[in-house]
N, C-alpha and C positions, 0 to 999 in steps of 0.2 A: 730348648735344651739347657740344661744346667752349667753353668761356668766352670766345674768339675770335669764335667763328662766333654766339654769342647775343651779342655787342655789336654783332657787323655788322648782324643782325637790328634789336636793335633802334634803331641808329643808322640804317638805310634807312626805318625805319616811325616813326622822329622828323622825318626830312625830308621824308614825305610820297611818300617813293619816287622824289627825286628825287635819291639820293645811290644809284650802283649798286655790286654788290659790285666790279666792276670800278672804281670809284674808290676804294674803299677800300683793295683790294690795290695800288694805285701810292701809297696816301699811307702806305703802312708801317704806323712807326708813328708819324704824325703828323695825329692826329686834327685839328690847330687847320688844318693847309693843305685839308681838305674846306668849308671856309666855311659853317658852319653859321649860320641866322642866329639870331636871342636869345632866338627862341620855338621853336625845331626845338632848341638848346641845353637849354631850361628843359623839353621833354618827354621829351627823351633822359636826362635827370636823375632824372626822374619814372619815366619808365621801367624805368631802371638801381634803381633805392627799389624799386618795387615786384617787379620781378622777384625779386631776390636779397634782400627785406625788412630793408634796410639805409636810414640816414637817412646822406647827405652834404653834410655842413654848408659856409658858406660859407667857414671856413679851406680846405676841400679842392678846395674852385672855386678859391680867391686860388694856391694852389700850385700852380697847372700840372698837377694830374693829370688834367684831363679833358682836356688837348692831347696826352696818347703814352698810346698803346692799353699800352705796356706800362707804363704807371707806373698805369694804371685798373686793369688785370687786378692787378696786383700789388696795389691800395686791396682790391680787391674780394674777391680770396682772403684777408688779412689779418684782415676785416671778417667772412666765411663760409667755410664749410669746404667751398666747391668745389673 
């Protein structure tokens, strides 16, 4: 599966399935206009850790990489060799 399609995954199964792939594809890549709230945020985090067994500290939160899918995909390949 594509590093796209398993952030969509699991950014739908951090909001509880109230975030469809069809809102994901109009928000590009701008993951912060989806309005996640601070606990759908803090388990998509968790999510994103466990998945790809990576730790993302709070400089990476303060930097803006969890607002553009492509600035994540970009931490995340960096981080692992998907």
């Amino acid at each position: 599966m594509e590093l796209k399609e398993i952030l969509y995954q699991l950014i739908q199964e951090s909001s509880d399935g109230l975030i469809s792939k069809s809102d994901l594809e109009q928000a590009g890549d701008d993951l912060k206009s989806l309005g996640l709230n601070s606990l759908a945020k803090i388990t998509f985090i968790v999510f994103i850790e466990e998945e790809f067994n990576i730790a993302i500290d709070s400089n990476i939160m303060a930097s803006g990489v969890l607002d553009s899918l492509s600035k994540l995909i970009s931490y995340i390949e960096t981080k692992t060799s998907v």
